[in-house]
C-alpha positions as CSV (number, residue, x, y, z in Angstrom):
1,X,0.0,0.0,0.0
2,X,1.0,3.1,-0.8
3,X,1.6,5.6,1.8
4,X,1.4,10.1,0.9
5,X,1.1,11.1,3.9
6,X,3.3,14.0,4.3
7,X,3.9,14.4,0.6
8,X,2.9,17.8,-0.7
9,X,2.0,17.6,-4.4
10,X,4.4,19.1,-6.4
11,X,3.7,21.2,-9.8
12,X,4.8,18.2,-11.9
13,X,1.6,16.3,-10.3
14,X,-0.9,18.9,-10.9
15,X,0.0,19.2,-14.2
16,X,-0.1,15.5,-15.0
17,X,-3.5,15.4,-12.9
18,X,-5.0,18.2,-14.8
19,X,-4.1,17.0,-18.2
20,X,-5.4,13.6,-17.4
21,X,-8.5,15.3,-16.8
22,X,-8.7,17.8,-19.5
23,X,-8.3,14.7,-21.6
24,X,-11.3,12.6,-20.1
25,X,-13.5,15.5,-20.3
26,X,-12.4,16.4,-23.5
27,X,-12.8,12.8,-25.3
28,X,-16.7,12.5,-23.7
29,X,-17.7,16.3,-24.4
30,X,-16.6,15.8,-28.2
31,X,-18.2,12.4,-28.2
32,X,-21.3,14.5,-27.2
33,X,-21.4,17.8,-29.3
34,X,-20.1,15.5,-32.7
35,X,-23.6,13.8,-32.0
36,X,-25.7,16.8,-31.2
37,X,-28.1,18.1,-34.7
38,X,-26.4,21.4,-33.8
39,X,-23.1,20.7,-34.5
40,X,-22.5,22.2,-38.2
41,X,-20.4,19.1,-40.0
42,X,-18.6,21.8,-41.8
43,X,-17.0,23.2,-38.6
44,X,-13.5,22.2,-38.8
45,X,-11.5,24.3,-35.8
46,X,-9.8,21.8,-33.5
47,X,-11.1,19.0,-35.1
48,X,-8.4,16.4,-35.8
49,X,-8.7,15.3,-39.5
50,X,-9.7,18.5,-40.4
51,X,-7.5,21.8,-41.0
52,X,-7.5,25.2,-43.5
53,X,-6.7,23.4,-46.2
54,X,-9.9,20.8,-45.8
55,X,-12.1,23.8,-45.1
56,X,-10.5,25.8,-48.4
57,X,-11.2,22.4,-50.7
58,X,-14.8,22.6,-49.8
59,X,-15.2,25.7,-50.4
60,X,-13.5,25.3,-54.2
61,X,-15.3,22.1,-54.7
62,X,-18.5,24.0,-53.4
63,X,-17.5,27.1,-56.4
64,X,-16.6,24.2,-58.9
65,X,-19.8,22.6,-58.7
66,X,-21.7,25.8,-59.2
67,X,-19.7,27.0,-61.9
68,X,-20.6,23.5,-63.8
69,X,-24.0,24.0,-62.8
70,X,-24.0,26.8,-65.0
71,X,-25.1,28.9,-61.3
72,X,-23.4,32.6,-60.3
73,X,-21.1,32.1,-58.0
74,X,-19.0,35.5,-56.3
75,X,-16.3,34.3,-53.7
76,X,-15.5,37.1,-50.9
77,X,-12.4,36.5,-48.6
78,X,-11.9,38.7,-46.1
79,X,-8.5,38.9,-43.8
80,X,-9.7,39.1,-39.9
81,X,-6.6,41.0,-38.9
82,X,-7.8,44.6,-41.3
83,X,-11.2,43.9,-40.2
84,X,-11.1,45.8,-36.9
85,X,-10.2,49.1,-38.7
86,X,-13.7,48.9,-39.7
């Protein structure tokens, strides 16, 4: 058996402690909201699998299919950073 008594808990520990937890919480709350109707499929921050340049193919393919559809299509990409001047 084990015995902490007088131990005190250094950083190290709660480090390892909290990450072990971040972790558990983390793996059931994405199990939940990847379930959940509102949960857009498209959304693709922090999602493993998915990164800028999955989210910039789908938006070409999405401009690609209208263009063969014959369908107007205007593409407008703004950069965040100049936005705040407005």
């Amino acid at each position: 058996m084990l015995n902490f008594r007088g131990r005190v808990p250094t950083d190290v520990d709660m480090i390892t402690i909290s990450k072990v937890i971040e972790r558990l919480v983390l793996s059931r709350l994405e199990h939940h909201l990847n379930g959940s109707r509102n949960f857009c499929h498209l959304h693709s921050t922090y999602r493993s699998g998915h990164s800028t340049e999955t989210s910039l193919l789908h938006v070409l393919n999405r401009v690609y299919t209208a263009a063969d559809e014959k369908r107007a299509t205007v593409l407008v990409a703004l950069e965040s950073r100049h936005l705040s001047r407005f």
